[in-house]
N, C-alpha and C positions, 0 to 999 in steps of 0.2 A: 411657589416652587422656585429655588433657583435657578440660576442657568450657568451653564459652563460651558462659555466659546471655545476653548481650547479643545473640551472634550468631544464639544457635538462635530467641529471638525476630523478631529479626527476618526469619528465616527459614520464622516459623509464619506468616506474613500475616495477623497479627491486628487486626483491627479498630482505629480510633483517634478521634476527638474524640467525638461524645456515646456512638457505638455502645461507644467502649470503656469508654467511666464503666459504663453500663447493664451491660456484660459482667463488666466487673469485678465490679457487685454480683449477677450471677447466679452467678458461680463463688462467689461467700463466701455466698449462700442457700444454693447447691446442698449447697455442706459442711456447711452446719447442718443442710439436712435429712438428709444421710445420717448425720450426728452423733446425729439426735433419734432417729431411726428406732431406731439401734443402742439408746438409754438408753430408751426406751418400747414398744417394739417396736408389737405391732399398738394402743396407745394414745397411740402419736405425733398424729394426727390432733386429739385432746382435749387432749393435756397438750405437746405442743411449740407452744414459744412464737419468734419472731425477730423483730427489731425491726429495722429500716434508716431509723435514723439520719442526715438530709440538713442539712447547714448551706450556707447560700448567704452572699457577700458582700457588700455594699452595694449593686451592679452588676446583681444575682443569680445571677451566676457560681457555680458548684458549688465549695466549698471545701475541705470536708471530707464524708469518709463513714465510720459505723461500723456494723457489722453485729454483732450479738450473737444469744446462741441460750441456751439451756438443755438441751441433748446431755451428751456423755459427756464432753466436755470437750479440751483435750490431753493427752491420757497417754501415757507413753513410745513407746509402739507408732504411736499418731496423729501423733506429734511427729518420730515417726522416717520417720515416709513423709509427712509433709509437709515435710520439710526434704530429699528426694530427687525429682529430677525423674523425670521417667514411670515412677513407682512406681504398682507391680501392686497396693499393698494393697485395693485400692476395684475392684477389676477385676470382682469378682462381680456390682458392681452397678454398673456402669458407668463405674465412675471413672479418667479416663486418665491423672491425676496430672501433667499441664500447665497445667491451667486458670489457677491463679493467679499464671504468671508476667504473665499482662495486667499486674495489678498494677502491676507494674514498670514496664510501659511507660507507664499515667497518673501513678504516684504518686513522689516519692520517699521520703516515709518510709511505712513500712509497718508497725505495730506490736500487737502480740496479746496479751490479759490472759486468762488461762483457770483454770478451778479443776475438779477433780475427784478421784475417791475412789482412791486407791490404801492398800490394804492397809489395810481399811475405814478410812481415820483420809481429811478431805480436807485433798488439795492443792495449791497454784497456781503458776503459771508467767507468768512476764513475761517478751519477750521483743523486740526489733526483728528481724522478718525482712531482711533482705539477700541475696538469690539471689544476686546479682554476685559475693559473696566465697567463698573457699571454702569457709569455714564460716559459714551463711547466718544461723543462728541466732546473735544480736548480742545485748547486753548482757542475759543473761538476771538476772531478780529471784525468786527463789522464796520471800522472805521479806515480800512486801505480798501483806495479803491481796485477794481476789476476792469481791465482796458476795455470791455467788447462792452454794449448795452445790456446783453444777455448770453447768457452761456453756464459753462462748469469746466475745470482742468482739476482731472483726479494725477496725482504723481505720487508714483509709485519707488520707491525709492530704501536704501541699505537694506540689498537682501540678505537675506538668511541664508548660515551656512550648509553647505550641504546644496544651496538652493542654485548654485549660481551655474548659468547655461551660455556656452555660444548658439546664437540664434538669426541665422542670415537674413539680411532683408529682402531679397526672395523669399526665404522662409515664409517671414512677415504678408510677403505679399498673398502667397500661395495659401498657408494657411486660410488668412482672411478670407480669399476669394471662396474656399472650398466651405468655410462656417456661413458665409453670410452670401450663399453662391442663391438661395432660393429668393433674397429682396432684390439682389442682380436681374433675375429672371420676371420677376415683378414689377420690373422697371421702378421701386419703392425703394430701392436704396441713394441714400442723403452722397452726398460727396464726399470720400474716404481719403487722405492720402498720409501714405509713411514716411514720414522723415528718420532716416538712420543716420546718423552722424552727422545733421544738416542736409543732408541728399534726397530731393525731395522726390515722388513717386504717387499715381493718381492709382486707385484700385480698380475703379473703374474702366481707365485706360489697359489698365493692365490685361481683365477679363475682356474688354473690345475688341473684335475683330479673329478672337477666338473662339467665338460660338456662333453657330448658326440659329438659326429661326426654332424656336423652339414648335415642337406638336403637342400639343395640351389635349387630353381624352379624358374622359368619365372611366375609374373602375368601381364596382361593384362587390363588397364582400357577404358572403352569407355566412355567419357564424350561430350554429343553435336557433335556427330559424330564424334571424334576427338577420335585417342588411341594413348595412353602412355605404357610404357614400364616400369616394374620396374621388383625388385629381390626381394625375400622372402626367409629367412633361418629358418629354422623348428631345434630344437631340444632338447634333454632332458637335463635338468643338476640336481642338486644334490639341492633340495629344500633349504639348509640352507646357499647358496650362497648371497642369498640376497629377503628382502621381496618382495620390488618393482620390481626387474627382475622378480623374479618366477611367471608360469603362466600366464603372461603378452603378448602382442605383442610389440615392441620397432620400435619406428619411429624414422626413422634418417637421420641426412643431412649434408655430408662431412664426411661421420664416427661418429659423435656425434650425442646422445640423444636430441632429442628436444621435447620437454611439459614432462605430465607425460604419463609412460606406459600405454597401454591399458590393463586392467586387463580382463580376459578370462574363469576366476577361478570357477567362476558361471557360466558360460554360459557350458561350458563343464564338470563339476562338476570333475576340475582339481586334487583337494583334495582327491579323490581318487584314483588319480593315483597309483600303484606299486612301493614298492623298495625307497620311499621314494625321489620320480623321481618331476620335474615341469619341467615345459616347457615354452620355450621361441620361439618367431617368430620377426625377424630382415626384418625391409622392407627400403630397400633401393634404390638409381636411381634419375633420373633426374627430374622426377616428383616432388621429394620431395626437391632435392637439390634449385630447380630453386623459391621454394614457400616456405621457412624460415624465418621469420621476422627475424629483424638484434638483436633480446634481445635472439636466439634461444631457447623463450620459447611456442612457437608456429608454425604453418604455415598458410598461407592467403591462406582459400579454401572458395571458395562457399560454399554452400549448396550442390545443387548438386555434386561438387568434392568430398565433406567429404563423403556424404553416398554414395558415388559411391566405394572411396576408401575405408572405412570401409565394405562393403559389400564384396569388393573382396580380402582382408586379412583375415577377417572371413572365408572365402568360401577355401583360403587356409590352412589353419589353419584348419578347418575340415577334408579334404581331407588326413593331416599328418593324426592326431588324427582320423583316420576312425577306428583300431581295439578299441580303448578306450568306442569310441563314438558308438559303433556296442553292444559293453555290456549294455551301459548306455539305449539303447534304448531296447533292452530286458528286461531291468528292467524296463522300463517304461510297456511296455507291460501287467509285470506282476501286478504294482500298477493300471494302467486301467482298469483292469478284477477285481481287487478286488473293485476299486472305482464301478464298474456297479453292482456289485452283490449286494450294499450294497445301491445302488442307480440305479435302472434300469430305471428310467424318462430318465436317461440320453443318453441310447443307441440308442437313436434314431440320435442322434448329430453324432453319426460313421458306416460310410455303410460300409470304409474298415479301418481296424486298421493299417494294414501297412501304409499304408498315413496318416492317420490322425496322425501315430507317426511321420513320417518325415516330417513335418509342427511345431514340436516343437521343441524349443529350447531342446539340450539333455541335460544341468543341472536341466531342471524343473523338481520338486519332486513331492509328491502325493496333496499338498496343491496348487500349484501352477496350476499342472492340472485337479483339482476340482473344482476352478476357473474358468481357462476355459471353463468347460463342462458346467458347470452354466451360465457364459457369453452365450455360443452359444445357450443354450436352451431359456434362455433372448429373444436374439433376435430373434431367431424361433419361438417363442411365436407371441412376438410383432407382426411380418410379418405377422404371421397366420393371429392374428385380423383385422389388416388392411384390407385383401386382404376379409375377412367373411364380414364386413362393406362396403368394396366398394360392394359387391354382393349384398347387402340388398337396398345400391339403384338405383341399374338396374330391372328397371321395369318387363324384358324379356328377357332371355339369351338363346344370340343366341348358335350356335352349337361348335363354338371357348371356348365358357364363359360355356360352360355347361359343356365342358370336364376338363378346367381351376378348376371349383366349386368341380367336381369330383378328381380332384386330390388333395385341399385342403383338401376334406374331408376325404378321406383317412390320409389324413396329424393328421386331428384331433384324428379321428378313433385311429393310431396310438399312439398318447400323449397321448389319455384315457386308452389304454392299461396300457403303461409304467407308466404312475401316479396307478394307482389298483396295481401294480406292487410292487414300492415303497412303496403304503401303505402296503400290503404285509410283504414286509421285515422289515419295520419298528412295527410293532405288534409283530414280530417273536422276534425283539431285545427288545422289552419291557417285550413279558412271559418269556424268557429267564434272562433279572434282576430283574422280577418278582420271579421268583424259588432262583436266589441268596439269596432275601431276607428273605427268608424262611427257608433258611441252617440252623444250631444248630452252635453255636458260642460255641468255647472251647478257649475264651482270658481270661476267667476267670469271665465274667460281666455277663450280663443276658444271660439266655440259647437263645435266640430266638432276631430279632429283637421286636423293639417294631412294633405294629400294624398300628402307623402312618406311616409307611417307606411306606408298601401296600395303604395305605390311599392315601400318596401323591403323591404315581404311578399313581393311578387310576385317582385320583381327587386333586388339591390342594386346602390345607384346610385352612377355615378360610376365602372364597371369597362366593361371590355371584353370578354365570354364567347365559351366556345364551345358544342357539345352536349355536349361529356363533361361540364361542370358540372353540370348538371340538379342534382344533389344541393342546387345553391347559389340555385337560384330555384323559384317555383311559377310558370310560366306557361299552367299548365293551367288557371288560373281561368281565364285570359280566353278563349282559346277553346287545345285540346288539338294543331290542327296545328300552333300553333308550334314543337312540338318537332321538329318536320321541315327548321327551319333551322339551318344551321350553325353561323353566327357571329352576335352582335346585340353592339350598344354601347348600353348603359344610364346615359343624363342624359352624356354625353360631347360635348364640343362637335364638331360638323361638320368644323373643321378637322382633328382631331386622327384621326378617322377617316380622312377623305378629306383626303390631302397637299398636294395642288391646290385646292384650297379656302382662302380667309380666311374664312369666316363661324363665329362664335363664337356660334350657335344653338346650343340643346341640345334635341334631339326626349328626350322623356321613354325611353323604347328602340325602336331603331330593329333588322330584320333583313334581313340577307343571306344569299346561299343556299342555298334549300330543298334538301332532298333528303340533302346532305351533301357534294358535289360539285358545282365549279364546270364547268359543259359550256359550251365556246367556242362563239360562234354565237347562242348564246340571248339571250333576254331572260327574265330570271326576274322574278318583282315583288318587290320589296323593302317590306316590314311595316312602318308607322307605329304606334304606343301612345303617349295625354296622354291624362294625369291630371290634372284640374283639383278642387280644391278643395273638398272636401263643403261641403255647404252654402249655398256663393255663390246669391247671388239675383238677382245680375246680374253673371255676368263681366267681366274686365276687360278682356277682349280676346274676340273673337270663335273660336272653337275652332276652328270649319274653314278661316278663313283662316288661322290658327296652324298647322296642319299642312299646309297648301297653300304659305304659304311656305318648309316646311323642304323639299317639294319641290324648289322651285323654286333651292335653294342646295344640292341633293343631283343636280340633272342633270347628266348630261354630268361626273360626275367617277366617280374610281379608287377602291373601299374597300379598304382592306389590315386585315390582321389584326394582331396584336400583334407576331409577328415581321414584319413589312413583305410579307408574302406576300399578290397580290392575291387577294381576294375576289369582288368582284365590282365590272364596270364600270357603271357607271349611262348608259344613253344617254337620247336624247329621249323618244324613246317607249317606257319602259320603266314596265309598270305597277304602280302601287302600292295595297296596301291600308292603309285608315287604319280605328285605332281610336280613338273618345274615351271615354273613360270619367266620369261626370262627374253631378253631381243635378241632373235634371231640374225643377229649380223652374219659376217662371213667366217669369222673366227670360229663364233660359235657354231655355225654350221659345221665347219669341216670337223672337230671335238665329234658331234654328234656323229655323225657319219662312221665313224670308225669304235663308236660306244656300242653298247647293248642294246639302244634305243636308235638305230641306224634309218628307219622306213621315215619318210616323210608324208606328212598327210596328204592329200588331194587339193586343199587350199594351198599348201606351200606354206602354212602360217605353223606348222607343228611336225613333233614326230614323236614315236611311238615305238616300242619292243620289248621285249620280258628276260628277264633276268631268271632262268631257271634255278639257278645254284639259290638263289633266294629267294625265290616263289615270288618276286615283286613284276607288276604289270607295271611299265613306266609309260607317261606323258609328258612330254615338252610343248609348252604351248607359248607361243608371245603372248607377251602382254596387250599388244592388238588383237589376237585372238579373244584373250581370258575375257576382253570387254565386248568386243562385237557378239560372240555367242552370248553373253548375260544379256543383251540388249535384244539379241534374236530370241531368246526363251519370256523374255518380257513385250515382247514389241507387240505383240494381241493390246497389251492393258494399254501398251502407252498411246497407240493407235485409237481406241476405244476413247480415251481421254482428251484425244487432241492434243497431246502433248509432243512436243519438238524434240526432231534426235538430238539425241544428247552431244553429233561429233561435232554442231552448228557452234 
């Protein structure tokens, strides 16, 4: 069979502009170190030396790279399984014998100086590799010598278009550290340093002093009856060692990084760590060793092995992280109790807090577990109905189904609770930015908001409603039976209501109605609300005549709803209730006093009188009124809830 380097490259989907520079030099580290390993055995760590050599161009474009080592060198045996593709020689200890055709795809010349001892006398070899040809090994020199006694310097050199990367030596460092972070922690790694443009730099030093003590544990996988044995190393280091380390969990196989890290960062809400600390988790062992694909940019797992194994590295990795993760869940604690007060529909989703907190991921925040509690209530919903529906067509329920029906309805019972509840709290947050807008402004503009701000709290303006909207107004502040009327038009002119009409008046909201149904024959009254102005000291028009004349352009005509359906007809005598809502200054007092509406309440906050000629009952109330009574007709629930007056 032939073979086709070109093709089987591009066939490995190997990495390409910075990732492959970086790849490139981890495949020619990786061979020094299993080089050095071989020629020092367990004093590799001391006496293995590799140097990565960085030249850049004017630009700072990566130009050239050389990698040299102090190992065993090329000798025939090395020479002969690095000049064969997925050779088994390195198989014991990991090596898949593809790594260095990357190579090929950044560089095009590729060229190797090595000397070592054969048949105690030493010897060297020079050589340009060529994979492409079929004899890969190209102009070899065995008669220049090699300075060092023993060693190899692979240079990498005129890359390929397309191929060329700036590439910082920080990068270089950081990289490194983060590929070859598990011989670090092995205390097995040889002596590293980067030279970038002659600037020299130790790798080791680099990673020093930014890690702590590693905690090394036994995990356990069970996959189809079957366990596996691996190691997990837990520990802090120094956040600005590297982005991808930090936080992270690192898989590894023969000592090296393979995919990308698992990041952790979120899930434990790592970023707040102390001290300016991340943490790193190293999972190593035969599990992982035996299942590497040969580009080590991955491992062949199942489904089931992934979430098997991912399950039981998280599970360790919490276990470290239990003081971290023991705050984070008291904080949750305390964002849960504020989500329920502000939301009590919810509390029914939690019988105990302690669990229902240890079921959450400990990074989730208050939006994330708001979510949730809406999700579970979702589905608690759903079930409910289902389970109401299948009851409704059982003819007869026996004594099983009856106790079954009884426990849903408690189930319901409960939800109707916790919704009155919600609504509740929700009224309490709308008097309370109802009183905001009422404050005395000192920015220099108007002393007061204007009177739409309260307008459009109450009611938005400039629509047409019906009662299914409730959800879209609060008209319970002003008084609670308007929810009794059907349809109301909010700041909409006269005409556009009532067809028959020119008049281009706009009553601030006006109702039709009551009940929910239009009964022929009647006369129902139709609801007047104006809002005037906080503040004013003297109106600019008189209030009661203001709503006396939208009377007077609302007699005797037709209201239709939005689809042209009528609503109700307006006759002569058709009575109306008016509200004004408005501050009682002095101005406006003395207007009222001499209107149709003259009697002042008993609080001194309102006044009140009727307008015979047009059957309208009228109310003047402040706007200190219209909230304190909303607050008095609610003050049962908010009492009942522990919830604070809203005038604090």
């Amino acid at each position: 069979m032939k073979f086709d380097v070109l093709g089987r490259i591009s066939n490995m989907g190997l990495p390409d502009g910075k990732l492959a520079i970086l790849y490139s030099v981890y495949e020619a580290v990786s061979n020094s170190v299993h080089s050095i390993e071989a020629q020092f055995k367990s004093e590799a760590p001391t006496k293995g030396k590799i140097f990565v050599s960085v030249d850049t161009d004017d630009d700072a474009f990566i130009e050239r790279i050389s990698i040299s080592d102090n190992g065993t060198g090329f000798t025939p045996k090395n020479l002969d399984a690095f000049d064969t593709s997925d050779s088994r020689f390195k198989a014991s200890i990991g090596g898949k014998g593809v790594g260095r055709l990357i190579w090929l795809k950044v560089f095009r010349t590729i060229r190797v100086s090595s000397a070592y001892l054969g048949d105690g006398t030493k010897k060297s070899i020079h050589f340009n590799f060529v994979p492409e040809q079929e004899d890969s090994i190209q102009d070899i020199d065995r008669d220049k010598d090699y300075e060092h006694p023993h060693g190899a310097t692979v240079f990498l050199d005129n890359m390929r278009e397309g191929q060329k990367e700036k590439v910082r030596k920080v990068s270089f460092l950081r990289d490194l550290a983060l590929h070859f972070f598990s011989y670090f922690m092995a205390k097995s790694m040889p002596n590293i340093w980067v030279v970038y443009n002659g600037e020299k730099s130790n790798l080791a030093d680099f990673i020093e002093g930014k890690v702590d003590e590693p905690v090394t544990v036994p995990i356990n996988i069970e996959i189809d009856g079957h366990r596996y044995e691996m190691t997990m190393s837990h520990m802090y280091v120094d956040s600005t060692i590297s982005k991808e380390l930090k936080n992270s969990i690192l898989l590894t196989a023969h000592h090296r990084l393979v995919g990308d890290p698992i990041s952790v960062a979120r899930k434990y809400a790592l970023n707040e760590l102390e001290g300016r600390k991340a943490y790193v988790g190293l999972a190593s062992g035969p599990f992982l060793n035996e299942r590497v694909d040969q580009e080590r940019l991955s491992f062949r797992l199942n489904k089931g092995q992934e979430s098997a194994l991912h399950d039981a590295l998280l599970k360790s990795s919490a276990q470290f992280l239990e003081d971290h993760i023991g705050k984070l869940r008291g904080k949750q604690k305390i964002t849960i109790g504020a989500l329920l007060a502000e939301h009590p529909q919810l509390s029914a989703q939690i019988k105990n807090l302690d669990d229902y907190v240890s079921k959450l991921s400990p990074g989730m925040d208050e939006e994330q577990i708001g979510e949730n509690l809406f999700t579970l209530l979702y589905r608690d919903e759903r079930k409910i109905s289902k389970k109401i529906r299948d009851f409704a067509e059982i003819e007869q329920l026996d004594d099983t189904a009856k106790q079954e029906a009884e426990k849903v309805l408690e189930r319901v019972s409960d939800q109707a609770k916790n919704r009155l509840a919600e609504l509740v709290v929700k009224r309490r947050q709308v008097l309370t930015l109802a009183r905001s807008f009422l404050r005395y402004r000192d920015d220099g503009k108007d002393a007061y908001h204007y009177e739409k701000a309260i307008h459009e709290l109450i009611c938005p303006m400039g629509e047409m409603l019906t009662a299914e909207e409730y959800s879209r107004h609060n008209l319970w502040i002003v008084d609670d039976l308007l929810a009794y009327y059907q349809f109301f038009a909010s700041d909409k002119q006269i005409r556009v209501i009532a067809k028959d009409s020119e008049s281009q008046k706009e009553p601030d909201i006006v109702f039709f109605n009551p009940l929910g149904f239009r009964r022929e024959g009647t006369n129902d009254p139709v609801v007047l609300v104006e809002f005037k102005r906080p503040g004013d000291e003297r109106p600019s028009k008189d209030p009661v005549d203001q709503v006396l004349e939208y009377i007077e352009k609302l007699k005797s005509k037709t209201v239709r709803d939005i689809h042209g359906e009528v609503v109700s007809e307006i006759r002569k005598d058709t009575p109306f209730e008016c509200y004004i809502v408005c501050d009682l200054t002095e101005g406006t007092r003395k207007i009222l006093s001499r209107s149709l509406a003259p009697y002042a309440t008993p609080d001194g906050e309102g006044y009140f009188g009727f307008a015979p000629n047009h059957k309208a009952t009228i109310h003047v109330i402040s706007f200190k009124k219209m909230l304190r009574d909303a607050e008095l007709r609610n003050e049962v629930f908010f009492r009942k809830l522990g919830l604070t007056n809203t005038r604090s």
